[in-house]
C-alpha positions as CSV (number, residue, x, y, z in Angstrom):
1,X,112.4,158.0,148.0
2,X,113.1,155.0,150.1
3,X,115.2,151.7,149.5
4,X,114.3,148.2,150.5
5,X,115.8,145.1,149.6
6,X,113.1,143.0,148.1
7,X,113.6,139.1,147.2
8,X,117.6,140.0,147.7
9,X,117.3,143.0,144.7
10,X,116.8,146.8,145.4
11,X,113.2,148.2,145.6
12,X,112.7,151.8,145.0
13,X,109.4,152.9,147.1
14,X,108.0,156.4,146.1
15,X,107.0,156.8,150.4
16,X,106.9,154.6,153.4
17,X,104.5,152.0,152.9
18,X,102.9,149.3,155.1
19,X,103.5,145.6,154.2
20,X,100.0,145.6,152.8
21,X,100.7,148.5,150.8
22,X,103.4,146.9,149.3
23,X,101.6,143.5,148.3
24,X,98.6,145.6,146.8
25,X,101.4,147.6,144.7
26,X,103.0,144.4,143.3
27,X,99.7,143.1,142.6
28,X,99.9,139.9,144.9
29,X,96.9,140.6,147.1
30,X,94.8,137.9,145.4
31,X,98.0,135.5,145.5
32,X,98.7,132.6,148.6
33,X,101.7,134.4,149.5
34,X,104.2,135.1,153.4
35,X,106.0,137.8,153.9
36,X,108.8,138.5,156.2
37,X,110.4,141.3,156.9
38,X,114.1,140.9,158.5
39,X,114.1,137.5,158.4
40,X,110.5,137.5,160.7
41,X,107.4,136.4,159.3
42,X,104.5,139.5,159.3
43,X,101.0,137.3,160.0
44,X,98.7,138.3,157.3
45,X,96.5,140.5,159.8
46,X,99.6,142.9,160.2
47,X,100.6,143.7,157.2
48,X,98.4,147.6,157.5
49,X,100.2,148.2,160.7
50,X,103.3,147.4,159.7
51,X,105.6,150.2,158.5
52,X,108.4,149.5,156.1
53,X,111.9,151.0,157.4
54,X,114.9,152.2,154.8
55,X,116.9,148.8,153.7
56,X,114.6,146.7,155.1
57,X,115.3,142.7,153.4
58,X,111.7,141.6,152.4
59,X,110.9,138.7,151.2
60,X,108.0,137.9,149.3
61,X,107.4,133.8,148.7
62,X,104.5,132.3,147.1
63,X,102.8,129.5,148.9
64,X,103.1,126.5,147.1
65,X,101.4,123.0,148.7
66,X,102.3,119.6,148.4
67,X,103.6,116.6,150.3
């Protein structure tokens, strides 16, 4: 088991997962959604190469437009 911080609550994860992996797990991969990871936004293209680390703060936001 590993621990992340997700949206500022605790987020059990079964095994490292991949930022991609993570999205597709929460069921947001159909969603206009950013992700950062430590406060650095991961560009949609990374989100299979990049590895989620123990306590990592991620933060999930829904894109929302407007003006």
């Amino acid at each position: 088991m590993m621990e992340i911080i997700l949206n500022g609550a605790a987020h059990q994860l079964t095994e490292q997962q991949s930022v991609a992996e993570l999205v597709a797990a929460l069921n947001l991969t159909q969603q206009a959604i950013a992700v950062a990871v430590n406060r650095s936004i991961i560009a949609r293209p990374n989100w299979g190469q990049h590895q989620l680390q123990a306590q990592d703060q991620v933060d999930v936001v829904r894109a929302i437009g407007g003006g």
